[in-house]
N, C-alpha and C positions, 0 to 999 in steps of 0.2 A: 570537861576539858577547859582548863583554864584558858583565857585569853592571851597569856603570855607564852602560848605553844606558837600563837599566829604569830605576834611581834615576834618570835626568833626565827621563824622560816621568813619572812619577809627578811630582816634585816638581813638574813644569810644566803637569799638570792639575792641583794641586793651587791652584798660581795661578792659572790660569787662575776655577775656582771663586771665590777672593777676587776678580779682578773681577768676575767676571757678577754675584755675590749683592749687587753694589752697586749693579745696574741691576733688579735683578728686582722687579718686581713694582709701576714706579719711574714708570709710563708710558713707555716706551722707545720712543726717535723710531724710528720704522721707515720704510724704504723698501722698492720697489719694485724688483727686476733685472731689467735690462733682458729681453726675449726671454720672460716667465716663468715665469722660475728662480727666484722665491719673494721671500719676504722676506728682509730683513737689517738688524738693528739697531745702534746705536751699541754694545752689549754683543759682536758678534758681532767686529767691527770693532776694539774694543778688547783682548779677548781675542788675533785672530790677532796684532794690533803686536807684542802682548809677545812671544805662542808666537813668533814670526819672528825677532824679536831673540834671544830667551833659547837656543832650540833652533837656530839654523844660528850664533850665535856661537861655542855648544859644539861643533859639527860641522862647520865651515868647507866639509868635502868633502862632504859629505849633500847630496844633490839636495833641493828643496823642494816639493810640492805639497798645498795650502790651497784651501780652497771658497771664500777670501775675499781669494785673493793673484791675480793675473792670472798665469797659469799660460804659461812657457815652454816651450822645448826642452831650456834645460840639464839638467835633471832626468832627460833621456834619454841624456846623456854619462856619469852616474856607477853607480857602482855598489848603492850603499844609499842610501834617499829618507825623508825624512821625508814622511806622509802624515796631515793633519790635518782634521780639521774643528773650529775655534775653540767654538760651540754646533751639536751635533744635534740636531735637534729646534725651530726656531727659530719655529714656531708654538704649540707647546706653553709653550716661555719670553715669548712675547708674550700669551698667554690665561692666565698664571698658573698652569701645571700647573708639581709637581713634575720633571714627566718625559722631563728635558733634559740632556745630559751633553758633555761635551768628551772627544774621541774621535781619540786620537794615537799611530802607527802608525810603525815604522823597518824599511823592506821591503831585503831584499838581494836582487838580482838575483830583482827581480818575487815574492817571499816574503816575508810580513811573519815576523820575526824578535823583535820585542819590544812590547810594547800596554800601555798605560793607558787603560780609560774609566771617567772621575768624574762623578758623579752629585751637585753639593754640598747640593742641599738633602735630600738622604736623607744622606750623609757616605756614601757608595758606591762605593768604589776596586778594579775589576776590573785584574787586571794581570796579564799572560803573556808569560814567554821561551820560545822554541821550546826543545823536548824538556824543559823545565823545570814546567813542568805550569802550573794557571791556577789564579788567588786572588780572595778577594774580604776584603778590608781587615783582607789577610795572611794569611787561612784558605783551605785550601785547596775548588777545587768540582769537580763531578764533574756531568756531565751524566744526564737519566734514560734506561732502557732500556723506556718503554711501550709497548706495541704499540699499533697504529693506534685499536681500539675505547676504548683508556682513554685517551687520547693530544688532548693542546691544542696548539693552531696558532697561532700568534701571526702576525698578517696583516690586513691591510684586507681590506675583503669583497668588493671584484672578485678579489681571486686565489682565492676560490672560486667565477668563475661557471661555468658547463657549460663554455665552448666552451676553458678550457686542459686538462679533464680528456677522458680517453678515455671514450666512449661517452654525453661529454656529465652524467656523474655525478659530482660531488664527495666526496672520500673520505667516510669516513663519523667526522667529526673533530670534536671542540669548537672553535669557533673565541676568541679575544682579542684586543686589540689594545693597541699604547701609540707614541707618535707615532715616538719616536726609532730608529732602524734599529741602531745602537748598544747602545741598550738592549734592543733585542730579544734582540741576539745574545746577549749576557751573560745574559739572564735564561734563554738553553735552558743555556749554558753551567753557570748554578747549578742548575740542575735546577727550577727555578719553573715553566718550560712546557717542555714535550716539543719543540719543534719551532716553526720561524719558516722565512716563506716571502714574496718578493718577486719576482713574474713579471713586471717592468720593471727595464729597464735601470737601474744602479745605479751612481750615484758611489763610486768609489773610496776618498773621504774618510769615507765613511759606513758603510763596512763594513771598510777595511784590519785596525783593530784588534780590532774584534769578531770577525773571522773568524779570529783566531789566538787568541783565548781563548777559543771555540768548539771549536775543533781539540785545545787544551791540556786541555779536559775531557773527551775522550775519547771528542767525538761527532762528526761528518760537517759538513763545509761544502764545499758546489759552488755551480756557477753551474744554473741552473733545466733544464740539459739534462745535467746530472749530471760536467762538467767539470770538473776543479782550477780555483780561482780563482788568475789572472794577474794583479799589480798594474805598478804604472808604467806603463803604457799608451800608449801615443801619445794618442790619443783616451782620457782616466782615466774608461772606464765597463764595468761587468765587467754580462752579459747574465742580470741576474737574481740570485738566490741562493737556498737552500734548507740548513737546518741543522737538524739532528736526530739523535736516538742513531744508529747504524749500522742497524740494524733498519728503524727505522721511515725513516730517510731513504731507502733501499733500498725501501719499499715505497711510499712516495710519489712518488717518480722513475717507479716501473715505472707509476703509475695517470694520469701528465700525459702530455698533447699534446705532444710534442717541437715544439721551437721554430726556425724558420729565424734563423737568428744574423742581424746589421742588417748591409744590404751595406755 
């Protein structure tokens, strides 16, 4: 993978950041997806145009899949895909929080291969090439090795109730949260929480890139029944995730309810 796959997702989170910061905080028309599938704002919308134009001009043969593009087949003809999400977190940027990031992923054959997530109103640039290690606004980060009793979980509070853990007992964990699945990932990546955990189904878009600068720091990411995560997907939703140092993701895995994967 050449180097200059990272320089273009960098710079085009880096865009991507100058638009949203000229919707935020701005009253942002939001709508309704159909089925839903959440919100989506004029910033979210604005954002993919660009990513779409700027990133499949420079890549004509990249497959494309966007949380905000109508999602084809082609993407399943090629061999390396761009995998984006315009803003993660897009209730967090509608309520005003900080803690919202554009989250841009180049998978070869089902592996993501190179990552950008940007955080602009923290100035927050995660970025990782495989076997190349992971950074944050050029420094390098390293994941923690805590063991379970000193050890934070970043997660909504159903993925602690009884009935995913074995005997009905939830590890014995601090728990935190922050909205963006993105940012989650980055923050076990830098060592800020031990471990991040999602027992629902998960887009694609919202974890491609996280989950290799997770991996580049030298901690553990699967899917919630302890599987490599597979990207490109026919269907782009990977069954869960679970990211933490080696140790303790290993010990986490051994205390949940294995999960019947969706027919």
């Amino acid at each position: 993978m050449p180097e200059t796959d990272l320089v273009l997702l960098v710079e085009a989170a880096r865009q991507s950041g100058d638009i949203a910061k000229r919707y935020f905080q701005q009253d942002p028309d939001v709508t309704d997806k159909p089925g839903g599938a959440g919100p989506v704002t004029a910033a979210d919308l604005a954002v993919n145009d660009m990513l779409e134009g700027v990133l499949r001009d420079a890549r004509p043969d990249y497959g494309w899949l966007s949380e905000e593009t109508e999602d084809t087949t082609a993407r399943l003809e090629t061999r390396r895909q761009f995998i984006v999400d315009p803003i993660d977190g897009t209730r967090a940027f509608i309520d005003g929080s900080k803690d919202w990031a554009h989250s841009l992923a180049i998978t070869e054959d089902g592996v993501p291969v190179a990552a950008a997530v940007y955080l602009p109103m923290r100035d927050m640039m995660f970025a990782a090439m495989k076997g190349a290690g992971a950074t944050l606004n050029g420094a390098p980060i390293k994941a923690t090795t805590a063991p379970m009793a000193e050890a934070t979980l970043l997660g909504a509070r159903p993925n602690f109730e009884g009935r995913f853990w074995k005997g009905g007992m939830q590890p014995p964990i601090k728990r935190a949260f922050r909205s963006s699945l993105a940012y989650r990932l980055c923050l076990v990546a830098q060592g800020r929480f031990d471990g991040m955990i999602t027992l629902r189904p998960s887009w694609e878009w919202d974890i491609a890139a996280g989950a290799l600068i997770v991996e580049e720091s030298q901690a553990s990411v699967t899917d919630q029944n302890g599987m490599g995560l597979q990207f490109n997907n026919k269907y782009p939703q990977v069954p869960g995730v679970l990211a933490a140092g080696s140790g303790l993701h290993s010990d986490l895995l051994a205390r949940l309810e294995p999960q019947q994967p969706n027919p």
